[in-house]
C-alpha positions in Angstrom: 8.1 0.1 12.2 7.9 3.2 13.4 10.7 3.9 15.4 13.0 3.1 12.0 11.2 5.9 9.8 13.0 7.9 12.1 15.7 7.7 10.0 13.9 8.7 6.9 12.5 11.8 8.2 12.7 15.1 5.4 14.2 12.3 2.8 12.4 11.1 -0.3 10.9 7.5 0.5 9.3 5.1 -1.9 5.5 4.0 -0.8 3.7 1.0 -2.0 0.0 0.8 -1.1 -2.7 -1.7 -0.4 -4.2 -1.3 -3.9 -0.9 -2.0 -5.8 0.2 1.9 -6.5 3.5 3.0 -5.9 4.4 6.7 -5.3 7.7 8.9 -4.2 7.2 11.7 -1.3 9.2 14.0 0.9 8.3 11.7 4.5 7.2 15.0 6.8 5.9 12.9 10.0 4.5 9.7 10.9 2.8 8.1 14.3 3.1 5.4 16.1 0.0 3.9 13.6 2.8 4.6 10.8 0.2 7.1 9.8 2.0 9.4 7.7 2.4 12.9 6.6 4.3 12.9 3.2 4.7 16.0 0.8 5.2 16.7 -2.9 3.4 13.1 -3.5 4.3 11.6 -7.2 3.7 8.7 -8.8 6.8 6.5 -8.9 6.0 5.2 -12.6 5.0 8.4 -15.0 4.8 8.8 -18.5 6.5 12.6 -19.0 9.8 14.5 -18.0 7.4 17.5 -16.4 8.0 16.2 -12.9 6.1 19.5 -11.5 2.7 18.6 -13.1 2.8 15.4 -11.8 2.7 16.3 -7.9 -0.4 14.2 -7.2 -0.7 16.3 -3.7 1.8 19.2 -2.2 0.9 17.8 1.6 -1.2 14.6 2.2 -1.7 12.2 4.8 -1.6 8.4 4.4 -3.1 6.2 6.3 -0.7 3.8 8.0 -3.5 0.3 7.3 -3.1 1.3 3.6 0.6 1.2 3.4 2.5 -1.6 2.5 5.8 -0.7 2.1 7.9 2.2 3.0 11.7 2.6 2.2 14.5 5.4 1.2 14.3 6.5 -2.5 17.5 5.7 -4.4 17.5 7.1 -7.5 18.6 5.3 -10.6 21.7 5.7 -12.8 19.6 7.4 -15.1 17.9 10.0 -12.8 21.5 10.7 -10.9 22.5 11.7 -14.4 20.6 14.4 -15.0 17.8 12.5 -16.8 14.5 13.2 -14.5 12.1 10.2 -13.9 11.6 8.4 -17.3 9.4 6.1 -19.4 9.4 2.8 -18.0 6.6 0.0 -18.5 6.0 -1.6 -15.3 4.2 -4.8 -14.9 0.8 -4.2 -13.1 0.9 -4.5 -9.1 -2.5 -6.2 -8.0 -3.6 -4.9 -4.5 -2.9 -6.7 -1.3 -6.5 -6.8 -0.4 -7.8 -10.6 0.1 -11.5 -10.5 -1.7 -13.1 -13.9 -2.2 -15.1 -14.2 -4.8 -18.8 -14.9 -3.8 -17.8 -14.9 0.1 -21.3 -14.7 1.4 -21.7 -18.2 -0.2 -19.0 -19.6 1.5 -19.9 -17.9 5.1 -23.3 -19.3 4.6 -21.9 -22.8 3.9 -19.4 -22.6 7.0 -22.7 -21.3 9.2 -24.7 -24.6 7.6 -21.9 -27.0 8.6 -21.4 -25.6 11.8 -25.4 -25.7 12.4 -25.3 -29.7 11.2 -22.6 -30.6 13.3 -24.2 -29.1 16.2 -27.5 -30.9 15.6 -25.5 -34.2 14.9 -24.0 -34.1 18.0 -26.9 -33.3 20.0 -28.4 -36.5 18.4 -25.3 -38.5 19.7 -25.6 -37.4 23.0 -29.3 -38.1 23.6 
């Protein structure tokens, strides 16, 4: 991936991370971990017109294992007509992360077979 960002070096990109948020940044640099260095960092769903209060961070750095998307920012029809960013009710993103419920219960139950099987086949060998 990273020799395409490239391309999108000193251009506003749209990121969407591991926990589900979705921000717009200047792209600064990036390595070859698609770690990246992004500036004036914004949320891409806001709720007022003051788009300097919401800079979330002037210069941050994102960790490439927590991105899940990265692609050019094309504005809308409504922000290439003069309207900055505007109210929009987005359905919730839920994060990319894969939690199981009560997973020590089911590693414990895997480890049980596995310890079951072994003995059973000891017993069939003997």
């Amino acid at each position: 991936m990273s020799p395409l960002l490239k391309e999108y070096l000193n251009k506003k990109v749209v990121l969407v991370t591991t926990s589900g948020e979705c921000f717009i940044a200047t792209l600064e640099g990036f390595d070859k971990s698609t770690n990246l260095v992004v500036s004036n960092l914004t949320n891409r769903f806001i709720d007022d017109d003051n788009t300097e209060s919401n800079i979330l961070s002037h210069v941050q750095l994102m960790r490439g294992s927590e991105i899940v998307a990265c692609g050019l920012y094309e504005p809308t029809d409504q922000e290439t007509a003069g309207e900055s960013r505007y109210i929009v009710k987005a359905p919730t993103i839920h994060d990319t992360k894969n939690r199981v419920k009560d997973e020590h219960l089911v590693w414990m139950k895997v480890a049980e077979e596995k310890v079951h099987s072994t003995t059973k086949r000891r017993k069939l060998t003997k």
